[in-house]
Residue frames relative to the residue before (quaternion, step in Angstrom):
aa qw qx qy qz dx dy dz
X 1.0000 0.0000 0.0000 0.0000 0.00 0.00 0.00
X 0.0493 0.8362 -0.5288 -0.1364 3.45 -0.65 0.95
X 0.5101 0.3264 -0.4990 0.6199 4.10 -1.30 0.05
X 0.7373 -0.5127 0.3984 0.1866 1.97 -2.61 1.39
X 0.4237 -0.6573 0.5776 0.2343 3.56 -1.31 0.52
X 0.2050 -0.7088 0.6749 -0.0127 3.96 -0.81 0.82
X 0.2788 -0.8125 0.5027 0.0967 3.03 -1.45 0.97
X 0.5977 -0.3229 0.1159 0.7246 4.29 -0.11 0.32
X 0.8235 0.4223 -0.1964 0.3239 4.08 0.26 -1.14
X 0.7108 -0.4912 0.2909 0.4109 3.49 1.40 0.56
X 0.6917 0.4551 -0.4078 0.3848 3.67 1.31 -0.62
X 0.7228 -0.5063 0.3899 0.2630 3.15 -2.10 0.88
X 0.1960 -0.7088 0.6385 0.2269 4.15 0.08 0.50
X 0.3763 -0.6992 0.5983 0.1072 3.01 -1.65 1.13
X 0.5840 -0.6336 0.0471 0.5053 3.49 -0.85 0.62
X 0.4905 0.6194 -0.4630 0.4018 3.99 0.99 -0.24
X 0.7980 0.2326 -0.3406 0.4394 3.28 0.60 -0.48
X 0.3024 0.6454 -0.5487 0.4369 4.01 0.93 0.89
X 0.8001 0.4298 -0.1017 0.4059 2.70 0.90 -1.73
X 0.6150 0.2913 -0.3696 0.6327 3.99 1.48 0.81
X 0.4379 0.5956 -0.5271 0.4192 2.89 0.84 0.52
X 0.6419 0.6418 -0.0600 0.4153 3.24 0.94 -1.67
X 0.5242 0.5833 -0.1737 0.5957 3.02 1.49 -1.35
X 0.7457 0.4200 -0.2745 0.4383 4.20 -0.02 -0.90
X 0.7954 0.4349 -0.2702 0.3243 3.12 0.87 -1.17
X 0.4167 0.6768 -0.2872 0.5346 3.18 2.02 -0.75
X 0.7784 0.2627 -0.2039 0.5325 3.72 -0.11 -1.05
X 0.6058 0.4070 -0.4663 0.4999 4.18 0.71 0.12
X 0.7412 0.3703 -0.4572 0.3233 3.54 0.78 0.05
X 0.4970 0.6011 -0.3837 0.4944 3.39 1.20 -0.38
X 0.6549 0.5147 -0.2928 0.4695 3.72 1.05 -0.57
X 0.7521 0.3135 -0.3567 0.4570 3.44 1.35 -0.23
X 0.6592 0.4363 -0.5049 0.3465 3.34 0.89 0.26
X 0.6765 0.4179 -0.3121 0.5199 3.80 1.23 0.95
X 0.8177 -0.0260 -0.2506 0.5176 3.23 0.96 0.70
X 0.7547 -0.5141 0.2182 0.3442 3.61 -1.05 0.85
X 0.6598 -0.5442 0.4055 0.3227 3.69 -0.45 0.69
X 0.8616 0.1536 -0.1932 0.4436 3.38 0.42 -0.43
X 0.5049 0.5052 -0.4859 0.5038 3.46 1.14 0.74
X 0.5448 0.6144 -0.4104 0.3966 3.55 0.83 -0.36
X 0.0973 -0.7917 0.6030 -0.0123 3.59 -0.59 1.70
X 0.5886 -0.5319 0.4492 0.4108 3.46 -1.75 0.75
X 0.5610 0.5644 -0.4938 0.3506 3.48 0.67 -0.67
X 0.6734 0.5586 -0.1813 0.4490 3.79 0.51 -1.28
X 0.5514 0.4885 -0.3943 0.5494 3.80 1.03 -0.82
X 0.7251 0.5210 -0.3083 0.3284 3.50 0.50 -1.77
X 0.6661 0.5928 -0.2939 0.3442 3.68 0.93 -1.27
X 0.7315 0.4900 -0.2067 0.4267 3.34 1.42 -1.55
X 0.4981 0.6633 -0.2169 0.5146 3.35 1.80 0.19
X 0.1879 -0.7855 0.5176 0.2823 3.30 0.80 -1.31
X 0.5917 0.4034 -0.4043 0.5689 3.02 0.64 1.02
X 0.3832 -0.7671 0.4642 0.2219 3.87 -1.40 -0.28
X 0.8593 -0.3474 0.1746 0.3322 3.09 -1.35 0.33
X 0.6756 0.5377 -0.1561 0.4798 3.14 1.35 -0.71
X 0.6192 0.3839 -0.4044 0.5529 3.29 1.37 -0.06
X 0.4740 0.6798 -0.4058 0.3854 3.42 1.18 -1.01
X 0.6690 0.5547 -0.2807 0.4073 3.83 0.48 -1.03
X 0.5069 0.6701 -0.3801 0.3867 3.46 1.30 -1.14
X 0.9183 0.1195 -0.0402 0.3754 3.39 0.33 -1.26
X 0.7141 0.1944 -0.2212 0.6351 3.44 1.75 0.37
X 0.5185 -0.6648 0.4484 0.2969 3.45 -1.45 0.89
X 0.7899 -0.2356 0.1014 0.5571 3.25 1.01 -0.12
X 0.8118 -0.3697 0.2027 0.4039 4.03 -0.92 0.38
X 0.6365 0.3546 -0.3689 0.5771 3.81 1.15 -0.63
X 0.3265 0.7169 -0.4234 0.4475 3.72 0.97 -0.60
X 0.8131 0.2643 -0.0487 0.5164 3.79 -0.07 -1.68
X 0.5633 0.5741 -0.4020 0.4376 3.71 0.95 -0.42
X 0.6138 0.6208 -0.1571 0.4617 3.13 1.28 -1.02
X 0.6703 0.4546 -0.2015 0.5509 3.32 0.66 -1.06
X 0.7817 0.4198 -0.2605 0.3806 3.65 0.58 -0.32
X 0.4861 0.6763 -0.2550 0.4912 3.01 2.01 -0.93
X 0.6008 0.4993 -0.2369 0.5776 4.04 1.46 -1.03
X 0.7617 0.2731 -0.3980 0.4322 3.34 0.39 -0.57
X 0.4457 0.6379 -0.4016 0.4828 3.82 1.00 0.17
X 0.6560 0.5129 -0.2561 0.4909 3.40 1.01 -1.10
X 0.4974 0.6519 -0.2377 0.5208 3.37 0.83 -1.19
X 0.7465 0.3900 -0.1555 0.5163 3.70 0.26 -1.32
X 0.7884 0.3813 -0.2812 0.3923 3.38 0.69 -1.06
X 0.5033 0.6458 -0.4424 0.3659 3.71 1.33 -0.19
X 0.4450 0.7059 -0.3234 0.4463 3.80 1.53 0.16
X 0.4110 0.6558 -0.4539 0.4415 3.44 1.50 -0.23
X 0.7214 0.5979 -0.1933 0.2912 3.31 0.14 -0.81
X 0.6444 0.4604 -0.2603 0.5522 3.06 1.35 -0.34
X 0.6642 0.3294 -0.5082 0.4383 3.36 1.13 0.36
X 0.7295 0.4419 -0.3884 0.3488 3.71 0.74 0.55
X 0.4979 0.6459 -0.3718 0.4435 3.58 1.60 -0.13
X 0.8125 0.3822 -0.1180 0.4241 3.14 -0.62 1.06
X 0.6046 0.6265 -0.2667 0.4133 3.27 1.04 -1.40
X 0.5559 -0.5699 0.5593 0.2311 3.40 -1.66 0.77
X 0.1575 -0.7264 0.6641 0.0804 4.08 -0.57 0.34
X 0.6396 0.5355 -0.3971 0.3827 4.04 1.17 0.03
X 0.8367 0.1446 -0.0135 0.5281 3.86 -1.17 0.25
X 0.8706 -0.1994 0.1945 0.4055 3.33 -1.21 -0.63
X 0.5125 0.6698 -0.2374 0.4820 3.61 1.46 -0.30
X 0.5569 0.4468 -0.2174 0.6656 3.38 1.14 -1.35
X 0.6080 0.5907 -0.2789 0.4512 4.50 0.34 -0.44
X 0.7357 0.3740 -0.1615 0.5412 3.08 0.74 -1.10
X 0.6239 0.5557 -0.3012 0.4596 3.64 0.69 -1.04
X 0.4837 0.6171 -0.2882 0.5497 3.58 1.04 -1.34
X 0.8477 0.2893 -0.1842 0.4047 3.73 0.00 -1.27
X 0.6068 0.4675 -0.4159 0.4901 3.64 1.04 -0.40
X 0.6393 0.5273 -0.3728 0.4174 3.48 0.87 -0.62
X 0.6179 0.4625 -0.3526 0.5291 3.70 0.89 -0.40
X 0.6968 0.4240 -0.3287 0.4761 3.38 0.35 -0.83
X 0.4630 0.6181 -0.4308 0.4670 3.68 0.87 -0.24
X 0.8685 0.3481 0.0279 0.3519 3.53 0.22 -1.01
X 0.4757 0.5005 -0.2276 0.6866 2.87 1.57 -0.38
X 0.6338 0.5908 -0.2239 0.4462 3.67 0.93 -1.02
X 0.7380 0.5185 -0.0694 0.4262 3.13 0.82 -1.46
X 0.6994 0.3070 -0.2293 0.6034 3.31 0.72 -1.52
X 0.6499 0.4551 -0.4869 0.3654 4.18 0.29 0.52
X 0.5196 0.6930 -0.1802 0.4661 3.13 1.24 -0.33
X 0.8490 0.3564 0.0579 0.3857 2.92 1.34 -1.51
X 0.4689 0.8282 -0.2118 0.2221 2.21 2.15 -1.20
X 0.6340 0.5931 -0.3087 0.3887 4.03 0.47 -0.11
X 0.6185 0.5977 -0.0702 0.5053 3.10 1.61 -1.38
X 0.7241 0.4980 -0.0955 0.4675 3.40 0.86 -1.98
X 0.6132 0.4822 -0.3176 0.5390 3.94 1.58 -0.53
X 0.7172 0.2893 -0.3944 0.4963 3.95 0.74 -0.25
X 0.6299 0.5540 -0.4450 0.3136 3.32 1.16 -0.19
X 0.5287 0.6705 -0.1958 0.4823 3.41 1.72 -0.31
X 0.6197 0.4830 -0.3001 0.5409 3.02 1.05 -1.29
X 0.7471 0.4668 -0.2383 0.4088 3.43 0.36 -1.10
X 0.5720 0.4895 -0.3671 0.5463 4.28 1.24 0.20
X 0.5947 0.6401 -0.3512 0.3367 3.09 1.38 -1.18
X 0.8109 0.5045 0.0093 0.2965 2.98 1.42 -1.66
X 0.4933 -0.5627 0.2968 0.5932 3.07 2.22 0.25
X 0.4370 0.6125 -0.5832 0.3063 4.16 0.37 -0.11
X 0.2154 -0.8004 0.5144 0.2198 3.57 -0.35 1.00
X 0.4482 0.6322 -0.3655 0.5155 3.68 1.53 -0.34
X 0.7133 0.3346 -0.2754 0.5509 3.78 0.67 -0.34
X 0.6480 0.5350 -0.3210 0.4368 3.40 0.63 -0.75
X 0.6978 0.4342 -0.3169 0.4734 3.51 1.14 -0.93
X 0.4466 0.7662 -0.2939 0.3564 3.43 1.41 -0.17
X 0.5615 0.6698 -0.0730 0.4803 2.80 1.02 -2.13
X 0.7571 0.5018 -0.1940 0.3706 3.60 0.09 -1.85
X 0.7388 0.4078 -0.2115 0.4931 3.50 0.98 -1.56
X 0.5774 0.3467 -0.4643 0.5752 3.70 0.54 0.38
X 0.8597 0.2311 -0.2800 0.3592 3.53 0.00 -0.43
X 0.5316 0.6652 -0.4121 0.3241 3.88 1.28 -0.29
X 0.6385 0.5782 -0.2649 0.4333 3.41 1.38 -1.46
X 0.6567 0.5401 -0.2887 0.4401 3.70 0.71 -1.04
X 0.6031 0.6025 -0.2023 0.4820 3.42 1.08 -1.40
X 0.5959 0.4981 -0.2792 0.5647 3.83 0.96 -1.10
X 0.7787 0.3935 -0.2468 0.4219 3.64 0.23 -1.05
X 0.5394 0.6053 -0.3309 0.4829 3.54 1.39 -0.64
X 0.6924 0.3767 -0.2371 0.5679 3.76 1.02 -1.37
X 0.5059 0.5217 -0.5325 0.4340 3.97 0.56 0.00
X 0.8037 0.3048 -0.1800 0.4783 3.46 0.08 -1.49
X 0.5081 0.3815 -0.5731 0.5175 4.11 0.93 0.89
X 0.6993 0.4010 -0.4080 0.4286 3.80 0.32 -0.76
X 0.6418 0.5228 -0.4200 0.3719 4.07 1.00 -0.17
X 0.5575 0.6112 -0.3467 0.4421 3.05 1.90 -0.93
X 0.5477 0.6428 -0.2953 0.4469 3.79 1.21 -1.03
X 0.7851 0.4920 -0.1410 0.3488 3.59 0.53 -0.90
X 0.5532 0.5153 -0.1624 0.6341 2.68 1.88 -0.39
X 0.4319 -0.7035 0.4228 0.3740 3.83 1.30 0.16
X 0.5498 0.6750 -0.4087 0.2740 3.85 1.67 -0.07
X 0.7158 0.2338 -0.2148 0.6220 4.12 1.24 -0.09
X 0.6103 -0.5147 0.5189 0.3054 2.97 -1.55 0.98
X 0.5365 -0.5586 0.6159 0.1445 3.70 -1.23 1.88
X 0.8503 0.1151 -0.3334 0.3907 4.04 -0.33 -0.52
X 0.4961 0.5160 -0.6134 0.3337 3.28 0.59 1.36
X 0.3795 -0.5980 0.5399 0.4548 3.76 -1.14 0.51
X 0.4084 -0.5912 0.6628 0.2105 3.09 -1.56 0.51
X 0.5939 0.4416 -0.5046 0.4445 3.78 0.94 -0.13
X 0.6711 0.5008 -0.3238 0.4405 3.54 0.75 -1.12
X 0.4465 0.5876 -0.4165 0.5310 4.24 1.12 -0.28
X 0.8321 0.3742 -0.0988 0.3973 3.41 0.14 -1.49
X 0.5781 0.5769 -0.3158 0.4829 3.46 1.11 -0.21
X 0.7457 0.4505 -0.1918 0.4519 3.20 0.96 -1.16
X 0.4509 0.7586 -0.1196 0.4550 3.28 1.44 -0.45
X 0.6298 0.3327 -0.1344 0.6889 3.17 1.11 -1.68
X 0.7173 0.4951 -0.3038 0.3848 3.60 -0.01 -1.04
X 0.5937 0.4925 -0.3485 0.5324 3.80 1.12 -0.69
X 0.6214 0.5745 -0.2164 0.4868 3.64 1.06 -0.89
X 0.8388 0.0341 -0.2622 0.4759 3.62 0.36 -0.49
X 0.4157 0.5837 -0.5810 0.3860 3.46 0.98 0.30
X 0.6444 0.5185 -0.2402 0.5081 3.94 1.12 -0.74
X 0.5670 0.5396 -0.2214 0.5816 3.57 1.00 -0.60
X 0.7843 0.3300 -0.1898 0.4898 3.71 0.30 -0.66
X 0.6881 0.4424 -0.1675 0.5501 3.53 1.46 -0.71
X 0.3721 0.7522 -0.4928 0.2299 4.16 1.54 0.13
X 0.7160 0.2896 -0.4514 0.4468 3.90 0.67 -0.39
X 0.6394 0.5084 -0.5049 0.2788 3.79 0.56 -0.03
X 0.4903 0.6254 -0.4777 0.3745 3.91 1.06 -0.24
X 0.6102 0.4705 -0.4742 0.4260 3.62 0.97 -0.29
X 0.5143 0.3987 -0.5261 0.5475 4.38 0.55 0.14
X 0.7619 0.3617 -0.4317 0.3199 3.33 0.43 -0.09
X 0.4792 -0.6303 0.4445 0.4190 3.90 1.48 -0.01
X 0.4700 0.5009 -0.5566 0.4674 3.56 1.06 1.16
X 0.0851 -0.8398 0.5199 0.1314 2.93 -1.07 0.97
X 0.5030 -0.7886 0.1711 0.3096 3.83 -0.40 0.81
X 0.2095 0.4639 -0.6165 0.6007 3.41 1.16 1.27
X 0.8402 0.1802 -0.4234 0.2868 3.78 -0.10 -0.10
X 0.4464 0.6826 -0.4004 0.4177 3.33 1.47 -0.43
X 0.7744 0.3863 -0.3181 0.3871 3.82 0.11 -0.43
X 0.5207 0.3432 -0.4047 0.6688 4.20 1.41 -0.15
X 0.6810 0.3284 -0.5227 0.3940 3.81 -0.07 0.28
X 0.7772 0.4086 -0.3301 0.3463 3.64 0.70 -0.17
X 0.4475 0.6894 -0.2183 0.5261 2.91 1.75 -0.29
X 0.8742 0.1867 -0.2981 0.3348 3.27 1.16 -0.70
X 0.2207 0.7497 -0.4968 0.3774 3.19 2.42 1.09
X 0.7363 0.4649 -0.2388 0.4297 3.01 0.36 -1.73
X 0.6847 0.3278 -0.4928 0.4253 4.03 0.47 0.24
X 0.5626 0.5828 -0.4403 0.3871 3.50 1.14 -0.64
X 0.6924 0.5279 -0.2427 0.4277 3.68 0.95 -1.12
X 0.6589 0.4125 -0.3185 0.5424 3.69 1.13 -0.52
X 0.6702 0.2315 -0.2566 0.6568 3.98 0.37 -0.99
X 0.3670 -0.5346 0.7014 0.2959 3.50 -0.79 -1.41
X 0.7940 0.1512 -0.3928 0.4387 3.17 0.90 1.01
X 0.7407 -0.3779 0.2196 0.5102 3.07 -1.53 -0.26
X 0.5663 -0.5210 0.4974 0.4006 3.42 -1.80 0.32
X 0.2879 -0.6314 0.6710 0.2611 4.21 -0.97 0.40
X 0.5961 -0.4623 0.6554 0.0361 2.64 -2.16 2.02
């Protein structure tokens, strides 16, 4: 985390108290990836800290407050998608690989995240524009780079011209974290995830070229 840190009343935190800060937000996320979002009390953050409620307040108005704060620095992390599609080749064995780093990207991410990325959902689902704008900046930036490298693919006489390339790439992303966010439920379905990542891998080349990825 970098710049000065500020506490609910405007003062500058010194570095012990960065470092409980850091400390709350750390032990509230481990708390959301074991118990529902809205059972999670400040008291309980404060305890699993060592410290109390009363510091807790110092640096957050209250538990969505700190959800929030962590949900940005997730964003922040997640704006790294993009660097596996800027740039990238979409021809021969190049276009294959890209295809597969891009899945694994996301698949990569949203496990990692995966505790975080469900209240941040829950909370778009639910009209919170503060989540929703969340939501957007992990997926808008990828989604841009995705619709760059379809209009280069156009120019190149290699994708059909009266398709949008925004509406390609959207769907694309959206197929990606709707699959990402959904990786422990394919197993009720007898998918296992060694296979789950060559079947998307070989959407996300069909949807960029129109064909299959080459072996």
């Amino acid at each position: 985390m970098t710049g000065q840190v500020r506490t609910v009343d405007g003062r500058v935190a010194g570095r012990r108290g960065q470092a409980t800060r850091q400390k709350l937000l750390d032990c509230l996320g481990e708390m959301l990836s074991t118990s529902p979002y809205r059972d999670v009390k400040v008291i309980d953050v404060a305890r699993k800290a060592g410290t109390s409620p009363a510091t807790f307040y110092q640096y957050f108005p209250d538990v969505e407050g700190a959800v929030l704060e962590i949900a940005e620095e997730m964003a922040k992390e997640g704006a790294g998608l993009t660097d596996l599609v800027a740039g990238r080749s979409w021809a021969g064995k190049s276009g294959a690989q890209a295809a597969e780093e891009i899945v694994e990207g996301f698949l990569s991410f949203w496990r990692k995240h995966d505790a975080t990325l469900r209240v941040v959902d829950l909370g778009a689902a639910e009209g919170d524009k503060r989540f929703y704008k969340i939501r957007m900046k992990i997926l808008n930036a990828v989604t841009n780079s995705l619709t760059d490298a379809v209009k280069e693919l156009q120019a190149k006489g290699r994708y059909d011209k009266d398709v949008s390339p925004a509406a390609v790439a959207g769907a694309i992303v959206a197929m990606l974290a709707a699959v990402a966010g959904h990786q422990k439920g394919f197993q009720s379905w007898g998918v296992k995830q060694a296979e789950l990542k060559p079947a998307l891998t070989l959407l996300v080349h069909l949807g960029l070229t129109g064909r299959k990825p080459p072996k």
